[in-house]
C-alpha positions as CSV (number, residue, x, y, z in Angstrom):
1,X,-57.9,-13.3,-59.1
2,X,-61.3,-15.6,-60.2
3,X,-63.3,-12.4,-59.7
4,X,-61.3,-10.3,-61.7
5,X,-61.2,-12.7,-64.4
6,X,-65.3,-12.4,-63.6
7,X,-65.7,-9.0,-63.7
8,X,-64.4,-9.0,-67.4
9,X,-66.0,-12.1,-68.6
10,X,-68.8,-10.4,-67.3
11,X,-68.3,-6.9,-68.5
12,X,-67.8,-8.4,-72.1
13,X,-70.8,-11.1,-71.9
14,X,-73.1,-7.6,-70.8
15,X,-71.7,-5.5,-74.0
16,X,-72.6,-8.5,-76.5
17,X,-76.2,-9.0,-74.3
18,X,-77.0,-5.3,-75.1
19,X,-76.2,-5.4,-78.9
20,X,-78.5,-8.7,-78.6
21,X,-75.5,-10.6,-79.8
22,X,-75.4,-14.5,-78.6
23,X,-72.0,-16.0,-76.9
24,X,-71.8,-19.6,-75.6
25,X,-71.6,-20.1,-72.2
26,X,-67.6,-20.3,-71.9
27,X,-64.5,-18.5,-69.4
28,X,-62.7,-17.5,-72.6
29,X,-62.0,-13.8,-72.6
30,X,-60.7,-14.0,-75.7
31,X,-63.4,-16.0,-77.7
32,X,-65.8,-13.0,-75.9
33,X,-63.5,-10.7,-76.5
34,X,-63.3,-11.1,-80.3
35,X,-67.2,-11.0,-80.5
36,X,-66.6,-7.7,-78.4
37,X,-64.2,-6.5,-81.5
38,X,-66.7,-7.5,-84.5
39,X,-68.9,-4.9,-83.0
40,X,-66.2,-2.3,-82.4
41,X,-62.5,-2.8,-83.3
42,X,-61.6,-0.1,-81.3
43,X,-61.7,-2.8,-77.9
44,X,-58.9,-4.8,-79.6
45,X,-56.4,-3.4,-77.2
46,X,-58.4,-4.0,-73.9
47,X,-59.3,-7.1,-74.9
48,X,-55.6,-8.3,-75.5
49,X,-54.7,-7.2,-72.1
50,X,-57.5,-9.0,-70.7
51,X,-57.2,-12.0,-72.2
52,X,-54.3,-13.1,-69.6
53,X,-57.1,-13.3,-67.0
54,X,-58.7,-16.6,-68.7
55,X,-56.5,-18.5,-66.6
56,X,-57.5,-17.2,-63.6
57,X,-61.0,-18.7,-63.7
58,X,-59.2,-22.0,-62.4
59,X,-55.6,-21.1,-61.4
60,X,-56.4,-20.2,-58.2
61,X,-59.3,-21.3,-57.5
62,X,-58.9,-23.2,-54.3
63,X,-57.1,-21.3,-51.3
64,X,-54.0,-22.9,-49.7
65,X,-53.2,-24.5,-53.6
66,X,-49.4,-23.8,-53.3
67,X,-48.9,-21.4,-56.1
68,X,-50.5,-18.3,-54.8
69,X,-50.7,-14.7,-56.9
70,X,-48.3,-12.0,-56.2
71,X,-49.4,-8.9,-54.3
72,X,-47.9,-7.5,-57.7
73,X,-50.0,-9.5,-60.0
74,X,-53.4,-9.3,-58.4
75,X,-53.0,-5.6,-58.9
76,X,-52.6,-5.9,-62.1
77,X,-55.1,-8.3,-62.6
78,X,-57.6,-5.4,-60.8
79,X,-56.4,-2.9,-62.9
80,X,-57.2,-4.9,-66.4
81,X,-60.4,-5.9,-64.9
82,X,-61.6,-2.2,-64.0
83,X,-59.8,-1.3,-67.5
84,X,-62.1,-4.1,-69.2
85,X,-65.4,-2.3,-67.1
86,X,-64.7,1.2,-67.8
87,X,-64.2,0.6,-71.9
88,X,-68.0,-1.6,-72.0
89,X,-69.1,1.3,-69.6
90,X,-68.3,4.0,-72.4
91,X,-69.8,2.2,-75.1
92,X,-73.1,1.5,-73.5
93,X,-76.2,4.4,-73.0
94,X,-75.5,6.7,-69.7
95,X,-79.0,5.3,-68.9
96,X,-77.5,1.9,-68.6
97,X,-74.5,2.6,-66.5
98,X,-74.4,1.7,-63.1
């Protein structure tokens, strides 16, 4: 759950970084997603799924903690965070991309 969380914090932090567009060093997707929007409003809808997946940069952060994610919710968790990837990934130069 943390690295899916990551992987969209990270996606978004590498969109802004590319448009040379600062962002303080925080976990908030949707603080980074909202920079993400000012540059093109069409990301509002993956960034309001993704914004859920703050919380996972601590919820489950130590193994054995006694609430644990559903099999059902860490797929959905993947599925926003390869959502949030492909979207920066089609607004970015093919030269860029993986």
């Amino acid at each position: 759950m943390f690295h899916c969380q990551q992987a969209a914090e990270k996606a978004f932090k590498g969109f802004l970084a590319w448009h040379d567009v600062p962002f303080r060093k925080t976990h908030e997707l949707e603080e980074i997603g909202e920079a993400c929007i000012k540059l093109d409003a069409t990301f509002k809808e993956t960034v309001d799924r993704a914004t859920p997946l703050t919380e996972y940069a601590w919820k489950f952060w130590y193994p054995g903690n006694p609430e644990q994610p559903s099999k059902k919710e860490s797929k959905e968790a993947l599925s926003v965070a390869t959502e949030v990837l492909e979207e920066v990934l089609k607004r970015v130069p093919k030269e860029v991309r993986r």
